[in-house]
C-alpha positions in Angstrom: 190.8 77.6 265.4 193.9 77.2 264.1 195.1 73.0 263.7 191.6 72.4 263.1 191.3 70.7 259.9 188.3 72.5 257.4 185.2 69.9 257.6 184.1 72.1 254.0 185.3 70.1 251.2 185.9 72.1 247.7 183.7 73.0 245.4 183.3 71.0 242.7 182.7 67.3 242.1 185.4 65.6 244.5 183.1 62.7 246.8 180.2 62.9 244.3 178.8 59.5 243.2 179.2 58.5 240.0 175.5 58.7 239.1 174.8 62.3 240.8 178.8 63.4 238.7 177.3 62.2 235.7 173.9 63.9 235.5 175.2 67.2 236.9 178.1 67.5 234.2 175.0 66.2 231.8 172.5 69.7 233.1 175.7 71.6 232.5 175.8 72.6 236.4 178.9 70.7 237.4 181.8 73.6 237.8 184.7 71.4 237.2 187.4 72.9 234.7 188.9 70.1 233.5 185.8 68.7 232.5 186.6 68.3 228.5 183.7 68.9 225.9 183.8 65.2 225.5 183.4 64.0 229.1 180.1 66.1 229.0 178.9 64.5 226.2 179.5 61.0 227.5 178.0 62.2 230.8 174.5 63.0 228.3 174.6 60.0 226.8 175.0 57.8 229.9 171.9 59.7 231.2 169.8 59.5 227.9 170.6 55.7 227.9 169.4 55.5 231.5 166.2 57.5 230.6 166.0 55.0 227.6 166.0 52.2 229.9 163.5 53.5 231.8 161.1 54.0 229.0 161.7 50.5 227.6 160.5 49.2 230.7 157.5 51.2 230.6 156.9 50.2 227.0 157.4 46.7 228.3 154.8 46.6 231.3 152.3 48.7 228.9 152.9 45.5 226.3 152.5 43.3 229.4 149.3 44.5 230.9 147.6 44.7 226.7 148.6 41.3 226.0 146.9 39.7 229.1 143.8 42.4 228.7 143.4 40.7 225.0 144.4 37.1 226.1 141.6 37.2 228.7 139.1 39.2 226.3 139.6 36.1 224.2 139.8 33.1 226.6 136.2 34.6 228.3 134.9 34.5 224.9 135.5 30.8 223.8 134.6 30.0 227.3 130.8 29.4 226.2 131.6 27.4 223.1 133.9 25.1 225.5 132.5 21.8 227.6 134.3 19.3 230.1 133.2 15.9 229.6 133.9 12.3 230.5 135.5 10.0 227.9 136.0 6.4 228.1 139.5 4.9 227.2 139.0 2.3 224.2 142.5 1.4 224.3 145.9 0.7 226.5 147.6 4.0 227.0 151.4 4.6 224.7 153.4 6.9 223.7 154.9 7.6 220.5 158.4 9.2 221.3 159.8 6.4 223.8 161.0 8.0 227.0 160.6 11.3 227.0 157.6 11.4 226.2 156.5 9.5 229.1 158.5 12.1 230.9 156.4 14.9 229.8 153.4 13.2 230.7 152.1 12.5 226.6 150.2 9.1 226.8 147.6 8.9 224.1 144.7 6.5 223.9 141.7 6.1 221.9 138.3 7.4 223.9 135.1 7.6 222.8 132.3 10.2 224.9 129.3 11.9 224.2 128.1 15.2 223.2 125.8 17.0 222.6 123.6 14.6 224.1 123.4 11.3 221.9 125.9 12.0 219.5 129.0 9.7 220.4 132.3 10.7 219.2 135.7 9.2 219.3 139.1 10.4 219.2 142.8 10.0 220.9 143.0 12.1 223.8 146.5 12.8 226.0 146.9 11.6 229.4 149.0 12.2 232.7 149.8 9.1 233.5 149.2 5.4 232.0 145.6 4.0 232.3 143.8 1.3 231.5 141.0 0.2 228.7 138.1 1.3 230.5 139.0 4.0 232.7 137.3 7.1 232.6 138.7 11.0 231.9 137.6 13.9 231.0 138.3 15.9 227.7 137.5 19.4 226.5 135.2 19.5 223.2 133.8 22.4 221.4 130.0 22.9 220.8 130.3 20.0 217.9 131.8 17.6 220.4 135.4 17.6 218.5 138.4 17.7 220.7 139.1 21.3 221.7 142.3 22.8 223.7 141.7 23.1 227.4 141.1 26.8 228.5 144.4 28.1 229.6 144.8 29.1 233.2 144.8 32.5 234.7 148.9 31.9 235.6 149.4 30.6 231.7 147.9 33.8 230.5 149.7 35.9 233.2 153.0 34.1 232.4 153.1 34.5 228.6 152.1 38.4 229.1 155.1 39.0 231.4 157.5 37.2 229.0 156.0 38.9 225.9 156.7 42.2 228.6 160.5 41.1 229.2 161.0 40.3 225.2 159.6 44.1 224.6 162.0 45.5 227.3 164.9 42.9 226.6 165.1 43.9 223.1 164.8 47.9 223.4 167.6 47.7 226.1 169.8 45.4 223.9 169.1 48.0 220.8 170.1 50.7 223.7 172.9 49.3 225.1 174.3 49.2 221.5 174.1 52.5 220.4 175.1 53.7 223.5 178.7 51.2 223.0 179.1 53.1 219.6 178.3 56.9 220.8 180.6 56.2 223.6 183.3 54.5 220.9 182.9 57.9 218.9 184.0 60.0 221.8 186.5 57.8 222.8 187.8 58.1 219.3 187.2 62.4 218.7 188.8 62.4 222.4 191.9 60.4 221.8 192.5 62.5 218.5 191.9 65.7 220.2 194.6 64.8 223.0 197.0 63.7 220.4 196.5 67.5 218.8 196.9 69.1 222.3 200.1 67.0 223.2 201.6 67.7 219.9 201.0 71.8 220.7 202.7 70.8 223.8 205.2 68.7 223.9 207.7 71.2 222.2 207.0 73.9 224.7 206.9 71.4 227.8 210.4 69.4 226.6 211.5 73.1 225.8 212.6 72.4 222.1 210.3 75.2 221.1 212.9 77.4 223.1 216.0 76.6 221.1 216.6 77.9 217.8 217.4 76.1 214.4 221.2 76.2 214.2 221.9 77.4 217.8 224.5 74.4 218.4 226.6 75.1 215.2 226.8 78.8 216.2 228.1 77.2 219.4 230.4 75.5 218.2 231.4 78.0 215.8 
C-alpha cells in the first residue's frame, strides 16, 4: 500500500549487535561493502580473543578441579599418621608480636600431653584466646607425638583450588588481553597508513587540482 512505510530493513549489517557484526564479518558472511580488509581482521581477532577467553577458563576449572583431586589425595593420606589430643597449658598464655597478634588469635604457651601412651611430650602450642596455667586443649601430633599441622578443612582445600583456578585463568586472559591490544594497535597502524595512501590518490581528483593543467593560468593570462 502506498504511505506504508517497508517493515524490511536492508540487507546488510544495519541493527546487528555488536557481537553477532563481529563474528559474521569474522566467517566472511557479512555482505557489507565498505567493510575494509582491516575491519575483518579486527573482527577475527576480537573473536579468537573471545574463544581464547573461553579456553583459559576451561584450563582454569581443569587446574581447579586437579589441584583439589591431589590436595585431598594427600590430606586422606596423612590422615592416619595424624592424632587429636589433650595438652595441658604449663604456662600463662602471650604473644610475641604485641597487638596484632592478639588480633589474629596467636597466643602461645608451653603444654605438655601424652602420646603414644606414656611417652610425655612438651612443646608451645597456639591458642584462640588467652588461657590459664592449667587449662586444658587439644593439639594435633604425628605418630611420634611431635606437634603436627592440623588437617586442613574441606572449604581450605576447596578455597586454595579455586584461587589456584582464578590465578591459571587470570594470567592467560591478562597474556590475551595483551596481545590482542598489540594486534589490534597493528591494524590501527596498517589502517591509518592505508587511508593516508587512498586520501592522497584522492584528494587531487576530489579538490579537482588533478583537472587543471601545469601552466593553465599563465596561458590565461597570456
Amino acid at each position: 500500500m502506498a504511505g506504508t512505510p517497508s517493515t524490511h530493513r536492508a540487507h546488510g549489517t544495519r541493527g546487528t549487535r555488536p557481537r553477532q557484526r563481529h563474528l559474521r564479518r569474522a566467517l566472511g558472511i557479512e555482505h557489507n561493502v565498505l567493510a575494509r580488509p582491516s575491519d575483518r581482521c579486527r573482527s577475527r581477532s576480537l573473536v579468537l580473543a573471545a574463544l581464547a577467553v573461553v579456553v583459559a577458563a576451561l584450563l582454569g576449572a581443569a587446574a581447579a578441579r586437579t589441584d583439589l583431586g591431589s590436595a585431598q589425595r594427600r590430606s586422606a593420606a596423612a590422615a592416619p599418621h595424624l592424632h587429636r589430643v589433650d595438652a595441658v597449658l604449663l604456662t600463662p598464655t602471650r604473644n610475641s608480636g604485641g597487638t596484632a597478634d592478639a588480633v589474629a588469635g596467636r597466643y602461645r604457651a608451653a603444654a605438655t600431653w601424652t602420646y603414644p601412651s606414656g611417652q610425655q611430650n612438651t612443646g608451645t602450642v597456639q591458642l584462640a584466646r588467652p588461657t590459664p596455667t592449667g587449662a586444658t586443649t587439644t593439639v594435633w601430633v604425628g605418630d611420634s607425638g611431635q606437634l603436627a599441622p592440623a588437617p586442613p578443612s574441606t572449604a581450605d582445600l576447596v578455597s586454595d583450588a579455586v584461587f589456584r583456578g582464578l590465578l591459571v585463568f587470570g594470567c592467560l586472559s591478562v597474556l590475551t588481553a595483551c596481545a590482542l591490544g598489540l594486534r589490534l594497535t597493528r591494524l590501527n597502524r596498517r589502517a591509518d597508513a592505508a587511508w593516508q595512501r587512498a586520501w592522497a590518490e584522492l584528494e587531487p581528483v576530489w579538490s579537482g587540482r588533478a583537472a587543471r593543467k601545469p601552466g593553465s593560468g599563465e596561458a590565461r593570462r597570456g
